[in-house]
C-alpha positions in Angstrom: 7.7 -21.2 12.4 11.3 -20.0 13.2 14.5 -21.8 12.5 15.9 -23.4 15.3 19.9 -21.9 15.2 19.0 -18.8 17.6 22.9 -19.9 19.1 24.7 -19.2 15.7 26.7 -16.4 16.1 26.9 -12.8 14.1 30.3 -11.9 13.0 30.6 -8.0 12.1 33.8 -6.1 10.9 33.7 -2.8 12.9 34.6 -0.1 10.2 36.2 3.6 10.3 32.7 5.1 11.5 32.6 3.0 15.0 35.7 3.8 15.4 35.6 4.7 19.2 32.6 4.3 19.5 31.4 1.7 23.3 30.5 -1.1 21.8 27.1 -1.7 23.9 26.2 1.5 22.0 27.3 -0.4 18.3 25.5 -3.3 18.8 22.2 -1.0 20.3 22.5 0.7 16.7 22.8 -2.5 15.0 20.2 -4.4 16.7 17.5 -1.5 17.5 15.2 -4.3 18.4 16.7 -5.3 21.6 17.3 -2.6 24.7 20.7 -1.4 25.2 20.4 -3.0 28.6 19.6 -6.3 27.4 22.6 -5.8 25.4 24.7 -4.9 28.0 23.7 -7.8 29.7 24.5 -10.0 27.0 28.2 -8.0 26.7 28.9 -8.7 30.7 27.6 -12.5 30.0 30.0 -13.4 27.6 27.6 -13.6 24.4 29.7 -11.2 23.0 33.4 -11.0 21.6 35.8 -8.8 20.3 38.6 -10.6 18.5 38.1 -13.8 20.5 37.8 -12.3 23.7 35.5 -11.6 26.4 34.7 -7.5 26.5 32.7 -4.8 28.9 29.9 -2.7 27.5 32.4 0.5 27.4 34.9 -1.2 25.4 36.0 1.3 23.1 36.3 -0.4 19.6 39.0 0.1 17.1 38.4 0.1 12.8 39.2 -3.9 11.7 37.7 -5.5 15.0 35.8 -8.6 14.6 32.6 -8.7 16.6 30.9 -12.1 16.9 27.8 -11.7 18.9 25.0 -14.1 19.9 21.3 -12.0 20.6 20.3 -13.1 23.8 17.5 -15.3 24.2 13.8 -13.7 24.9 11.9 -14.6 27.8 8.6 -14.3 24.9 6.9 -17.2 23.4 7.3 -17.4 19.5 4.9 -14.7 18.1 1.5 -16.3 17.1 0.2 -16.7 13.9 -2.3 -14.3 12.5 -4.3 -14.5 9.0 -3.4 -10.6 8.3 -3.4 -10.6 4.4 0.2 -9.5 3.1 1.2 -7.5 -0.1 3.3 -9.8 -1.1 6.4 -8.1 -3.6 8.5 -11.2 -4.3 9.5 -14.3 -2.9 11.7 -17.2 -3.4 13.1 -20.0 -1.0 15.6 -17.1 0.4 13.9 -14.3 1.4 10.6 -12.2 0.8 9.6 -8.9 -0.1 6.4 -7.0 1.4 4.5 -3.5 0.8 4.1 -2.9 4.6 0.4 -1.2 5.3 0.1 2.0 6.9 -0.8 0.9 10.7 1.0 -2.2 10.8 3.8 -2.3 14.0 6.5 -4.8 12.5 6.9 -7.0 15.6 5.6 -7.3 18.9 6.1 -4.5 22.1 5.0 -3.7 25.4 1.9 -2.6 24.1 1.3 -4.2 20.8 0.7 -7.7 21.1 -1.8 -8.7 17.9 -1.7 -7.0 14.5 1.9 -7.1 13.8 4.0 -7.9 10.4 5.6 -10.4 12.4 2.7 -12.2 13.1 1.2 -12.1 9.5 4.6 -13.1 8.6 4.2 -16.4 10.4 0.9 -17.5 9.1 1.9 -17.1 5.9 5.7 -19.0 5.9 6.4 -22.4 7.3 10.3 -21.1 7.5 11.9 -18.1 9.2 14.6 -16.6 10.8 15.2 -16.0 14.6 18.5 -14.4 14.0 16.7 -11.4 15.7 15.0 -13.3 18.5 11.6 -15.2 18.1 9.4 -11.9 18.7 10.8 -10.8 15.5 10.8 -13.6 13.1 12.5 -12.9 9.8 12.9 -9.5 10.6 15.9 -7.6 9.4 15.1 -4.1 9.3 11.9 -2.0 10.6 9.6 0.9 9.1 7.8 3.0 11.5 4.1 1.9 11.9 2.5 4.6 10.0 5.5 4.6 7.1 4.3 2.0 4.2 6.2 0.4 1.5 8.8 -2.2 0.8 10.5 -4.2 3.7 12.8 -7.5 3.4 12.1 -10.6 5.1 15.0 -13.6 6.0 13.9 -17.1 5.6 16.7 -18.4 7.6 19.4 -17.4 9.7 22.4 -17.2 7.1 20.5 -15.1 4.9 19.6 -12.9 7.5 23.4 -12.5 8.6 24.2 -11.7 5.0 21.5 -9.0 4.9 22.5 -7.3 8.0 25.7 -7.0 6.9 24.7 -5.5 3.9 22.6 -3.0 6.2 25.8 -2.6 8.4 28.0 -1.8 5.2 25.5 0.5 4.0 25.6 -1.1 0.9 21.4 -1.7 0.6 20.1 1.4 -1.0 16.7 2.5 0.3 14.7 5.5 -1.3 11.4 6.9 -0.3 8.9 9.3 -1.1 7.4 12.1 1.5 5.0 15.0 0.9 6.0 17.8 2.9 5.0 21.3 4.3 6.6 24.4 2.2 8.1 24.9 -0.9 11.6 23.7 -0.3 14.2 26.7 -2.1 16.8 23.9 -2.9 16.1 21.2 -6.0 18.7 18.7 -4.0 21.0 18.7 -1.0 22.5 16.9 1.8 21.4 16.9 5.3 23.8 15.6 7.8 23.3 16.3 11.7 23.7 14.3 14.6 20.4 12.6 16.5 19.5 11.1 19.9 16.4 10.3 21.9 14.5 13.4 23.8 15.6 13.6 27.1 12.1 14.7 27.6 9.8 12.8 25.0 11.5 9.4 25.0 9.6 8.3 21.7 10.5 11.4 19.8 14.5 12.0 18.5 16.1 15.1 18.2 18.9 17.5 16.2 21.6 17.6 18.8 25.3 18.3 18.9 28.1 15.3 18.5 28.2 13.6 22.0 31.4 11.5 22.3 30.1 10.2 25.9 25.9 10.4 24.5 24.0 7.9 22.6 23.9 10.8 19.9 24.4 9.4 16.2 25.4 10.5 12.9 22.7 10.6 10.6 23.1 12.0 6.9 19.9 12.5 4.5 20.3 13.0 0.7 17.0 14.8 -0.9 15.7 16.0 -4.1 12.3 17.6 -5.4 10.6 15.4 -7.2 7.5 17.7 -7.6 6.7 21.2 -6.2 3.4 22.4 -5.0 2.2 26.0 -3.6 2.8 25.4 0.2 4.1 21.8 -0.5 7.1 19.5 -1.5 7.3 15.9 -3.2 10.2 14.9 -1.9 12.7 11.6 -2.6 14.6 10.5 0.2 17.5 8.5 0.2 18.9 8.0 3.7 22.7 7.2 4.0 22.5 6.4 7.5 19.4 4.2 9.4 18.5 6.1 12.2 15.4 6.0 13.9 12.9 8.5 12.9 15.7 10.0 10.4 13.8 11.3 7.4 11.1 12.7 9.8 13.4 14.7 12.1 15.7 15.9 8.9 12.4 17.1 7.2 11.6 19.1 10.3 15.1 20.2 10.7 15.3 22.0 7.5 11.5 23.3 8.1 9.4 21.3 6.0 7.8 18.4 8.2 6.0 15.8 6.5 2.3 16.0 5.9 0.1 14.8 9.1 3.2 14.3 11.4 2.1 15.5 14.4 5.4 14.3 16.2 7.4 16.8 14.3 5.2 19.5 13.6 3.5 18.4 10.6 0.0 19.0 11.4 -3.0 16.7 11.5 -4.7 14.9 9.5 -4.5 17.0 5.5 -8.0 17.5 4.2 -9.2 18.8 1.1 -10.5 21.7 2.1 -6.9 22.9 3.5 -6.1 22.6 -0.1 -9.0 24.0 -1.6 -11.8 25.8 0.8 -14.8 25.3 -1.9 -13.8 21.3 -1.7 -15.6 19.0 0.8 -14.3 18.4 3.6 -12.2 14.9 2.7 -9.7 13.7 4.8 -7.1 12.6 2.2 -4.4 11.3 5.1 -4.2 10.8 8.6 -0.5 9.5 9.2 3.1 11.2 8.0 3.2 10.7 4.4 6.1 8.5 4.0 6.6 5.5 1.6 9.5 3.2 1.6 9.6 3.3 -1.9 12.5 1.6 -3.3 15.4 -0.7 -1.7 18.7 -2.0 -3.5 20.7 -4.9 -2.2 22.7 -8.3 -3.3 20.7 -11.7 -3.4 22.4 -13.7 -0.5 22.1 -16.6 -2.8 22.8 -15.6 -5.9 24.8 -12.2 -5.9 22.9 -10.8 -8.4 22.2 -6.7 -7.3 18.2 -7.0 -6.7 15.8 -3.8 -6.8 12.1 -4.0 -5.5 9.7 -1.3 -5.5 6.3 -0.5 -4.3 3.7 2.0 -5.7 2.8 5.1 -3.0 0.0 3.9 -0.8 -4.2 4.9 -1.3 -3.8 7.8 1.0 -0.7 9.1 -0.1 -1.4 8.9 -4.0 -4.5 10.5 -3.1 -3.3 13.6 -1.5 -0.7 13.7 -4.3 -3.6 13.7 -6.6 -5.9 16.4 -4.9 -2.2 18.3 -4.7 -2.1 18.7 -8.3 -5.7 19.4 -8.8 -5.8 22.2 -6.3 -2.1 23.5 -6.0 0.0 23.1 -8.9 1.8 26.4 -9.7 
């Protein structure tokens, strides 16, 4: 079950990076769940304010704004239960902390109506949030289906308010893991590009040049080997930014897709005889080998700086395995 207090309102502090920046394409960042349309809609119906007042979509929004938004209401039923078992991290009367599985969606879409986190999620708590609509109960932030590892779940609204801003601020720290394709020259660097959605491929992103006028986003990558392979990478990721698809299209970008990505030109599925040609054929992953690893934030209750972690999934501690067996240097 949700909360009932979908009217409360989300107050944000726009800060030096928005500045300029429409604020129908802010609050799309923000809120990735909902469609920049049904955004916009909510904008031109008054659900949204900027410093107590009524705004358009294209208002342009200045550094020390205060934003109080209230998500529009979804035509969608409340997401039904499902007994999905959970890998339950942590929990308390606050919030809770799961190792995502590898094929799990996080919430509902036009195609995915059964199997989702948000659906396990509500078998398993009486209590939610619905600060993100009721297709997305407790939901604060999303992995892509295929990534695993840890994600953080709001038991109420207020929580879920003080989370997001934590996300907003980037003030959460998240690092993950990733095997990649190639020996990388570098030990550590910084990747920092600008991404927007393929004109061409809608579900892919893609390196482009700042927009001012686009939908095109800073996103900035920090990376260091962790363990190198002959013709592969452990890599640990810790994103600065939250774009979607980030780490996948800044692996690509500096020629070393992950392992099995087939949407950026990672290959297939990695078997053991790609490693090792006298090994049988075992297919040690099928999906981008990505692992939320590790996130960082404050308690909402009690302030006290929190760090969860979750150990690399089968498939992915598997390949590492067989990587160190067959192609250590």
């Amino acid at each position: 079950m949700t909360s009932d207090s979908q009217s409360e309102s989300i107050k944000l502090t726009v800060d030096a990076e928005a500045d300029g920046q429409r604020i129908d394409r802010y609050l799309s960042g923000l809120f990735s769940t909902f469609s920049r349309t049904v955004l916009q809609k909510a904008i031109s119906a008054g659900g949204v304010q900027v410093n107590g007042h009524n705004v358009k979509p294209s208002h342009k929004l200045t550094t020390g704004e205060i934003v109080n938004v209230r998500l529009p209401e979804e035509p969608d039923s409340d997401v039904k239960p499902e007994a999905i078992p959970l890998d339950i991290v942590y929990e308390d009367d606050a919030l809770v902390v799961v190792n995502k599985a590898a094929g799990m969606i996080v919430h509902p879409g036009k195609s995915h109506h059964t199997g989702t986190l948000a659906g396990a999620l509500q078998h398993h708590f009486d209590t939610l949030s619905d600060a993100a609509g009721k297709q997305r109960p407790g939901i604060v932030h999303r992995l892509d289906r295929d990534t695993t590892g840890i994600i953080v779940i709001a038991r109420s609204n207020l929580v879920h308010h003080h989370l997001s801003r934590q996300f907003e601020q980037r003030t959460v720290k998240k690092e993950y893991r990733a095997l990649v394709n190639g020996e990388m020259n570098l030990d550590a660097d910084h990747i920092t590009t600008h991404i927007k959605v393929d004109p061409k491929k809608r579900e892919r992103m893609v390196i482009c040049d700042p927009e001012p006028n686009s939908n095109s986003r800073e996103a900035a990558t920090y990376y260091e080997v962790t363990e190198r392979f002959r013709g592969y990478s452990h890599v640990a990721l810790l994103p600065k930014t939250g774009r979607t698809h980030q780490l996948r299209v800044h692996m690509q970008h500096v020629g070393h897709p992950l392992i099995a990505d087939r949407m950026y030109r990672g290959g297939g599925a990695l078997n053991r005889q790609d490693l090792n040609h006298g090994e049988p054929n075992e297919i040690l992953i099928r999906r981008h080998a990505l692992h939320a690893f590790r996130l960082s934030f404050d308690h909402p209750e009690s302030g006290e700086r929190v760090t969860f972690e979750a150990p690399l999934a089968e498939d992915m501690q598997r390949t590492l395995t067989a990587l160190r067996e067959h192609r250590s240097r």
